[in-house]
C-alpha positions, 0 to 999 in steps of 0.5 A: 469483683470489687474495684479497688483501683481508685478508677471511676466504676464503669457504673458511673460511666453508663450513667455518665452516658445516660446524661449524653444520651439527654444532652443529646435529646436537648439539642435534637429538641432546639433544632425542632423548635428553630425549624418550627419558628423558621416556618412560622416566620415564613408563613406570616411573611406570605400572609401578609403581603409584603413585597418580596424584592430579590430575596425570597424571605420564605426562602432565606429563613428556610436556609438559615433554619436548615444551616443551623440543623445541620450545624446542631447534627454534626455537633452532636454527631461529633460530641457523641463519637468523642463520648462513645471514645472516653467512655471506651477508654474508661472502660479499658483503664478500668479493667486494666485496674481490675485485671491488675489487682486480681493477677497480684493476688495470682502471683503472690499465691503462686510465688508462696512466701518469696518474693524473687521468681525463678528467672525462667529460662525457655526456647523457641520452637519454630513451626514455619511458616506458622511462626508470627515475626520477631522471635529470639531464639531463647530468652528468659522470664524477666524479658517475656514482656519485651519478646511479646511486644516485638511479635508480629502479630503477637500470638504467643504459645508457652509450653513446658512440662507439668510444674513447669511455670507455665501459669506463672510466666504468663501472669508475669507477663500479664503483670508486665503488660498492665505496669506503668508504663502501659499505654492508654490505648493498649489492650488488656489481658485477661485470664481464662481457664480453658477447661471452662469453655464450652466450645460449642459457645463462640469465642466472643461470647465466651469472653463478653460473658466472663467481663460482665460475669468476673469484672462486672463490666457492663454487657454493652460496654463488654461487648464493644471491649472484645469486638473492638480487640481492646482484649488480649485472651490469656488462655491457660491449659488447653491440655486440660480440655480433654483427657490425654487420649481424647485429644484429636480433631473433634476433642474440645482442645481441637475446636478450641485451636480452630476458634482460635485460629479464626479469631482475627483482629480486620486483616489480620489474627487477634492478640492471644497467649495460650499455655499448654503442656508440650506433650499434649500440644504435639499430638495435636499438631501432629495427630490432628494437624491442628496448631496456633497459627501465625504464633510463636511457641516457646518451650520452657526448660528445667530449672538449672542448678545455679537458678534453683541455687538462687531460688533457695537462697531467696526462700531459706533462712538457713541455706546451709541445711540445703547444701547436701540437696544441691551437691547431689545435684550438681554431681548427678545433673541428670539423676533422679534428684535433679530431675524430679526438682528441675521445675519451679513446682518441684522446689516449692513443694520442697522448701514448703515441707522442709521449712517448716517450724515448730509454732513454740521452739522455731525448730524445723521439723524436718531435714532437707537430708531426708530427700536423699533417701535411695527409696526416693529414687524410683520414678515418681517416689519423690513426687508423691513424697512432696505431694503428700507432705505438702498436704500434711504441711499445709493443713497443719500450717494453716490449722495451727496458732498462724492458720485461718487468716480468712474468714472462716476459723474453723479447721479441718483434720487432715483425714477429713482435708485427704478423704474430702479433696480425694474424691473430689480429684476422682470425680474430676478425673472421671469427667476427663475420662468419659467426657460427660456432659452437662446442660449440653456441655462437656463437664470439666475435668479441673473445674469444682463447680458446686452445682456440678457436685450432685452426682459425686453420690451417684448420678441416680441416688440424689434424683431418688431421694428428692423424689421420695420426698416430694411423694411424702410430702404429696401422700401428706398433704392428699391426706389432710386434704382429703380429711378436712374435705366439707361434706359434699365437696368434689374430692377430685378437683383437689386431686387434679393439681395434686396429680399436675404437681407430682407429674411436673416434679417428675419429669423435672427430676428426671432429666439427668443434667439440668442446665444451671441458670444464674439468675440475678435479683438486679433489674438494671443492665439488661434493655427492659428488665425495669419495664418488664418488672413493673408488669409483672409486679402489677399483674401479681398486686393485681391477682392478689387483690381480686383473690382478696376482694372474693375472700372478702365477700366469702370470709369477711374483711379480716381474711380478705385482707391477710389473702391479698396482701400475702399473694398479691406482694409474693406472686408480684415479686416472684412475678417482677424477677421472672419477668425481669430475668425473661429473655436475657442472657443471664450473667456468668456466674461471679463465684462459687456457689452462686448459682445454687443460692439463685435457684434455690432462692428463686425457687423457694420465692416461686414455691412460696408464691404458687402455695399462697396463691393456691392457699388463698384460693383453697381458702375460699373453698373449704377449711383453713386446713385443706389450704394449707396442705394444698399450699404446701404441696404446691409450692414443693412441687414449684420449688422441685422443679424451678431449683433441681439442681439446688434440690439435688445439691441438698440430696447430694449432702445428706447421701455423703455426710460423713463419708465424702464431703462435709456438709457446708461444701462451700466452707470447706472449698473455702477453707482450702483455698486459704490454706493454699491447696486450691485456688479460685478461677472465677465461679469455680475451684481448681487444685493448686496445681494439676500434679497435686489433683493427679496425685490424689485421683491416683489414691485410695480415698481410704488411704492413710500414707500422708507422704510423711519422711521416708523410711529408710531403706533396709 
């Protein structure tokens, strides 16, 4: 994520720890050269003879030269320990900054086209003894901030309803926290979704992984961030975790509150906000006994009818074409229509829908009336009206004259945007069910991680086109092979690394769930990478020049050359970044996508430089032809098995083209997310809210209905 808050990069503070590191090393070398004259000086006093009198000469150098070490040391030692100090503060300040900009970006998605939130009114819910000290019986979303502040410990729970405003009061309260007034040494909060976290993974990591993967903080100085508490986890939707029934002791959102609970800060529990639904956070205190300890919880309550008088006033030009809404409200509290606009998403929903205007005449397109249709008062009619007419709104405002702000103008139809985001919310809702895993961890059930998409065409259908390609490819290639043979030649050693290739690939290709690797083309950050580059880049310049040194002899200077600068440069570089990415914790993904352009980058580098070298070497042997093919051949095998993911990915594509996903999937994710029905977490993509995914899981990808206006009763 790009730094925009005027702060120094914490780039420039490990430099600026790089040349401590050689001020350090300088002073060490001035005490080496005053112990070194101080013996010196000693020694020609003994050589010559001179009388010694009381004072040991030898004696007193010695002293003097061992005061001034000491005194050296300890300035040092003093000047590192106030280093090591600015540079953590540093590093704080500039996450705060980081943090800052992207919880904005939050906010203004999640408050739409108003600028006043709804001043959220919530409850306490005492659990003693669990309780942390200082809570209020009540409050409101405009004194968050001071309520969290005077906990002790401050370990917030914040419950509510689906579309409660759970999300949004807790990026109010981060917003608060990292305001002006924040002090230097204060901790930070960060978000992180909960669905995200493999919980067989520490929380620590966990954490260090998302600063260095989402803020570009450095892993050392993350590292110290979290070990020293200078990080407040906001973690939002532990009911996410696990599909309802699931919920237990052993589900995620169990192991999830127990890492919590071990998560201490010296003698006490660390600093935490977590939201959850309130019906997913009871049975789990009640089922599993399991709950935040040492916590507050609040619980939000429905939005009254004043507040979302205010809310309306604030979002609305006319207000007056809400009156017949609000009196409906005010004389039926407790009906179906007060209910199903009690919350913050509720009211959103409904104003984006009924406030929109013809592009040419201003007129509005729809009456706020239409809510009071009778056939909207069936539990949950209303909710799939606004749902689905806010899909509707949303792709035709953004498609329009004023859509495609980003950097993408192309537009999507609505059939495309439904068909498309309905499987998508089906596969989702598939992993919640059964929980699958992937690489060892359990899939998300509101993550879309593009390198977790293959399987929406099936879990074995792209795993057996790729392997019906890489066979034509290998029964092409033993073909030309075997055709451009030189008379005489063994015609089975060309088939030993054939059979070698199909053999690798399979058993590749075979194993359901790879894990993904977010490889990285950088060489600093990691203790060795440069060094173990530099080998592995020699090696590689090294093979390719005694492969060009035999083409040399065998097929004259010209060959020689072309063989040892084409696998000399591919096999170093591929051998430079195999090496530099060897034993490292590679970085969490930074956005959507990334991975599969790693793989596949990385595997297409690794298929080029196994197929020059087997080109090279083939040249030397036989015919320019039968190097080719075994080149091609070789270096599809490499690329199947160094990017199976990407590989399936490609698979996936052309299985769905035109009846699920289009084919540019990241585009399209893209696109929605500018149009406002999904949002970015990180390396992923979620729905814009969970009622919106839930509401499309439950439809017919084939479906038509569009939730438009309702059709009267009758």
């Amino acid at each position: 994520m790009p730094n925009h808050s005027g702060e120094a990069p914490l780039s420039d503070i490990m430099a600026l720890m790089g040349r401590e590191r050689w001020t350090v090393y300088g002073g060490v070398f001035v005490c080496l050269v005053a112990l070194l004259g101080a013996v010196a000086v000693g020694l020609r006093a003994l050589s010559s003879g001179t009388p010694l009198g009381d004072v040991d000469p030898l004696g007193a150098v010695v002293g003097l030269a061992s005061l001034t070490v000491g005194l050296v040391a300890g300035w040092l030692a003093l000047r590192a320990l106030r280093m090591q100090q600015a540079v953590l503060a540093d590093a704080v300040e500039n996450l705060a900054g980081q943090v800052r900009e992207a919880e904005r970006s939050a906010w203004s998605q999640l408050m739409g086209n108003g600028s006043e939130p709804i001043d959220l009114r919530f409850v306490l819910r005492p659990d003693p003894p669990h309780d942390a000290a200082g809570a209020p019986p009540s409050g409101s979303l405009a004194r968050i901030a001071e309520l969290y502040r005077g906990l002790e410990p401050r370990r917030l729970v914040v419950t509510g309803g689906p579309g409660a405003g759970k999300t949004a009061l807790a990026v109010y309260l981060m917003l608060e926290l990292l305001s002006g007034d924040r002090a230097p040494e204060a901790p930070v909060p960060v978000r992180l979704s909960l669905s995200s976290w493999d919980t067989e993974q520490p929380l620590e990591d966990w954490l260090v992984r998302h600063l260095t993967g989402t803020y570009g903080v450095p892993s050392a100085a993350a590292v110290k961030l979290v070990s020293t508490r200078r990080v407040i986890p906001v973690l939002d939707g532990l009911d996410e975790m696990d599909a309802d029934g699931r919920l237990g002791y052993s589900s995620r959102a169990g192991r999830a509150l127990r890492a919590l609970n071990a998560y201490q800060d010296t003698h006490r529990r660390a600093e935490l906000v977590l939201t959850c639904r309130t019906t997913a956070y009871r049975k789990l205190t009640r089922r599993a006994r399991l709950r935040v300890r040492d916590a507050v919880r609040i619980e939000i309550r429905p939005v009254g009818i004043p507040s979302a008088r205010r809310f309306l006033t604030d979002r609305t030009e006319a207000v007056g074409r809400w009156e017949p809404v609000l009196r409906e409200m005010e004389r039926h509290r407790y009906g179906a229509l007060a209910r199903e606009l009690s919350t913050p998403w509720r009211l959103c929903l409904a104003t984006v829908v009924y406030e929109q205007r013809d592009e040419e005449t201003g007129d509005y397109l729809k009456d706020p009336a239409d809510l009071l249709d009778p056939t909207l008062r069936r539990p949950g009619a209303l909710r799939d009206h606004l749902l689905g007419s806010f899909l509707r709104t949303a792709v035709e405002s953004y498609g329009g004259s004023g859509g495609s702000r980003g950097r993408d103008r192309r537009t999507y139809p609505l059939d495309r945007v439904r068909t498309s985001l309905t499987a998508l919310a089906s596969y989702l809702a598939r992993h919640e069910r059964t929980g699958r895993e992937a690489g060892g961890a359990t899939l998300s059930g509101s993550d879309i991680v593009p390198h977790q998409l293959w399987p929406i065409a099936g879990v074995r259908r792209p795993i057996t086109v790729v392997l019906g390609v890489f066979l034509a490819v290998m029964i092409a290639c033993v073909a030309v092979v075997g055709n451009s043979m030189p008379e005489g030649y063994n015609r089975l050693r060309p088939a030993l690394p054939l059979i070698t290739a199909n053999l690798m690939a399979f058993s590749v290709s075979h194993r359901l769930w790879p894990k993904a690797e977010n490889l990285t083309w950088r060489l600093r950050g990691t203790t060795g990478s440069a060094r173990r580059a530099s080998v592995g880049m020699s090696i590689g310049l090294l093979w390719g020049a005694s492969l060009g040194g035999l083409a040399w002899f065998h097929l004259g200077p010209g060959w020689g050359a072309v063989i040892a600068a084409v696998t000399g440069v591919l096999m170093g570089v591929a051998l430079a970044l195999g090496a530099a990415n060897m034993g490292t914790t590679p970085p969490e993904p930074t956005e959507p996508g990334v991975v599969l352009r790693s793989e596949f980058a990385f595997g297409l580098l690794g298929g080029l430089a196994t197929g020059a070298l087997l080109w090279g070497t083939y040249r030397l042997q036989g015919g320019a032809t039968m190097a080719l093919g075994m080149g091609v051949l070789m270096g599809f095998a490499v690329l199947v098995s160094s990017a199976p993911l990407a590989t399936r990915y490609a698979a996936m594509l052309v299985l769905t083209h035109g009846s699920l996903l289009p084919w540019r999937v990241g585009r399209f994710l893209r696109w929605c997310g500018d149009a406002g029905l999904l949002r970015r977490s990180g390396a992923a993509y979620q729905f814009r809210h969970r009622e919106l995914q839930e509401y499309l899981a439950r439809r017919d990808p084939d479906s038509s209905g569009d939730g438009g206006p309702p059709v009267p009763a009758g």
